[in-house]
C-alpha positions in Angstrom: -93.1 -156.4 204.9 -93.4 -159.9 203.8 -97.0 -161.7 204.8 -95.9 -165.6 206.2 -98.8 -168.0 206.9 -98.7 -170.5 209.5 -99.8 -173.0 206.5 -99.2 -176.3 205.5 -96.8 -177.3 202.7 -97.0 -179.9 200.5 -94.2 -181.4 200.1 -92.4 -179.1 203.2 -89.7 -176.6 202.5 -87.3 -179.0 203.5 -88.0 -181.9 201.3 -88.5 -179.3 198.3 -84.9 -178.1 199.6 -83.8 -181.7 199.9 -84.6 -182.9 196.3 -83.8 -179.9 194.2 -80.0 -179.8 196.3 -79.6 -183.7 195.5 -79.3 -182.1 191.8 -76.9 -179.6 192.0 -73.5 -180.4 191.6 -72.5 -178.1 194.3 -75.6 -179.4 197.0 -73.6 -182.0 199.3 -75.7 -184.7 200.4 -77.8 -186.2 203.3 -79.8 -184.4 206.1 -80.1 -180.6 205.8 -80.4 -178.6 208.6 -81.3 -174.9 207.9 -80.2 -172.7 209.8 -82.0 -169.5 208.8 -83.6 -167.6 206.3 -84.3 -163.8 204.9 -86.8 -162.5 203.0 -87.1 -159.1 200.1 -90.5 -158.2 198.8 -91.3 -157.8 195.7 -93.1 -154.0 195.4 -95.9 -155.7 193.2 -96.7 -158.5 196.1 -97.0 -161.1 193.3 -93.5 -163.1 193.8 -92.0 -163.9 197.4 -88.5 -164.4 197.5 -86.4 -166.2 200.2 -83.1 -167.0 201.0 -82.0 -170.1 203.0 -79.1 -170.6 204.8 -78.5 -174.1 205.0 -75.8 -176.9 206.5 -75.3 -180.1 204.8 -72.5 -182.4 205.3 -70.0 -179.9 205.8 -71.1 -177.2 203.6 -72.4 -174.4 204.4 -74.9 -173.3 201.6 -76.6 -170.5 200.5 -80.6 -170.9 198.2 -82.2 -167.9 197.2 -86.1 -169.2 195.5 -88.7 -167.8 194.1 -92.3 -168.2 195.0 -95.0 -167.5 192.5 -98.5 -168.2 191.9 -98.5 -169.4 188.2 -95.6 -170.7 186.2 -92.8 -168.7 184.9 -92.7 -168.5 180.9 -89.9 -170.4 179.1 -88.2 -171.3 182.9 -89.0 -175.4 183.2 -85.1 -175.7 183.6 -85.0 -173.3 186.9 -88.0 -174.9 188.6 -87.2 -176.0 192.1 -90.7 -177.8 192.6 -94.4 -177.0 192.6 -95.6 -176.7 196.4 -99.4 -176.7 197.8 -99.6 -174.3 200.4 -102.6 -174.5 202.6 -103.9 -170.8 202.4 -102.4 -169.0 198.9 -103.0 -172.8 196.8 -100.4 -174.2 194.5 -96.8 -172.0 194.0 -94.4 -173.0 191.6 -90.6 -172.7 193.4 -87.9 -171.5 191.2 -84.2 -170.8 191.3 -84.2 -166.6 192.2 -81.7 -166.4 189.9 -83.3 -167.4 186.7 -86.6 -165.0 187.9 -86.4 -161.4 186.5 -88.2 -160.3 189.3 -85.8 -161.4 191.7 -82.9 -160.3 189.3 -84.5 -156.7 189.9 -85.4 -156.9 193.7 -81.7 -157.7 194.3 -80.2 -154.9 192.3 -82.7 -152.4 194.2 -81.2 -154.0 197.3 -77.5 -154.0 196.2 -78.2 -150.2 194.9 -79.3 -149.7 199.1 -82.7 -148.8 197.7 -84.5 -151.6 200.0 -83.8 -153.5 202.9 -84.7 -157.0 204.0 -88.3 -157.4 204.4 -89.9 -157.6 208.1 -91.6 -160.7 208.4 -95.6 -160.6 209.6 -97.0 -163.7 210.9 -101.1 -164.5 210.2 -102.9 -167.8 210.8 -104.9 -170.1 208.2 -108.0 -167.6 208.5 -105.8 -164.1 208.2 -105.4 -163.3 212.0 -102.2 -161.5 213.0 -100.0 -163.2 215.4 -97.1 -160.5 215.2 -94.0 -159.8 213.4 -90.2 -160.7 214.2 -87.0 -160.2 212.5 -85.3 -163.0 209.9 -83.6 -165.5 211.8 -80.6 -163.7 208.8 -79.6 -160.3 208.6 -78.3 -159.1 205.0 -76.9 -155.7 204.9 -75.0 -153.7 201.7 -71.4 -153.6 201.7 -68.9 -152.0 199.4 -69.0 -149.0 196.8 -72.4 -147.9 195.1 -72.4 -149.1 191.7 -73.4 -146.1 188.9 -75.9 -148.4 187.8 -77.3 -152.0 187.9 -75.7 -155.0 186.9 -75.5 -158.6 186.9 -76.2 -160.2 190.3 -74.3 -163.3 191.0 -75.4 -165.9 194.2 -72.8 -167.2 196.4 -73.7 -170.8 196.7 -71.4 -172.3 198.7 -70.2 -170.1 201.7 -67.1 -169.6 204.7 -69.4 -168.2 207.4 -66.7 -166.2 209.3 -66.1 -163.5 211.5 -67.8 -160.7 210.3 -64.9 -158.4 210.1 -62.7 -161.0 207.7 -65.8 -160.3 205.2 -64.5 -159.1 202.0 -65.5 -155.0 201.0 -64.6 -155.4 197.4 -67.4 -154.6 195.1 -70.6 -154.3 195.8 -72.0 -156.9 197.8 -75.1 -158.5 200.2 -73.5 -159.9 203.4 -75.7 -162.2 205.6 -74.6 -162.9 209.0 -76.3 -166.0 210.4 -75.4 -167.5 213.6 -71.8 -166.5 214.6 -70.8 -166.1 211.1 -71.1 -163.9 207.8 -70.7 -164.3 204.0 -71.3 -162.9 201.2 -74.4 -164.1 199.2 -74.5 -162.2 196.3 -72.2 -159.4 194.4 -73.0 -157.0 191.7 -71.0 -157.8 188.4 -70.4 -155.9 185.6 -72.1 -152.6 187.1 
């Protein structure tokens, strides 16, 4: 169950997505429009992690980030951007791959040991306004792996027909929209 806050941000998701892609070689450029998101929880409650699929140009992107509230040792180079988030205070935003806690949520998920997180909604003072399902699904394909392994992110994406999704390896598919793709594999398992 991941907790989500109808909060302001400072700077907004989008912006924060915005800047950070206008740096990496494979982020397009202009407007982004996103056109959904996922969720895992981390079984210690301390890091939130989120995917975003996002369209820019003509790309069709894939940004898995960390949220934390204090900094991550030794990972300047991965920080996305520091946000102020009305409720929880300041989070520092960092590229899930370079965070060991995401590393190890997304192993437990490509080992089928945990699903996508169920989002719950509260307001600015904690009251519950319900629960709905991530505007992405990500499911487990392929053979279970003997053991963990490296996880790799899929970047850049095809979003097509779910059935031309490849099987091999082991594998998170999301399926956004009309399309899926996979957006990260287990390596060297």
């Amino acid at each position: 169950m991941a907790i989500i806050y109808n909060a302001e941000l400072q700077p907004t998701k989008a912006e924060l997505l915005t800047q950070w892609l206008d740096r990496m070689h494979w982020g397009g450029s202009g407007d982004l429009e996103v056109l959904g998101s996922y969720r895992f929880d981390d079984a210690e409650g301390e890091v939130g992690l989120e995917g975003f699929i996002i369209r820019r140009d003509e790309l069709t992107l894939h940004v898995p980030l960390t949220y934390r509230g204090a900094p991550l040792e030794a990972a300047d180079q991965y920080l996305v951007g520091e946000i102020e988030h009305s409720v929880l205070g300041r989070r520092w935003v960092y590229d899930a791959m370079a965070d060991p806690v995401a590393v190890h949520i997304l192993n437990r998920a490509l080992a089928g040991e945990i699903p996508q997180a169920e989002l719950y909604f509260y307001d600015e003072a904690g009251q519950f306004l319900g629960s709905e399902p991530n505007t992405v699904s990500v499911l487990v394909r392929g053979d279970i792996p003997e053991g963990w392994g490296n996880v790799a992110a899929h970047h850049v994406l095809n979003l097509e027909d779910d059935d031309a999704v490849s099987t091999e390896g082991r594998q998170l598919v999301a399926t956004c929209g009309d399309g899926s793709a996979v957006i990260f594999s287990l390596i060297d398992a």
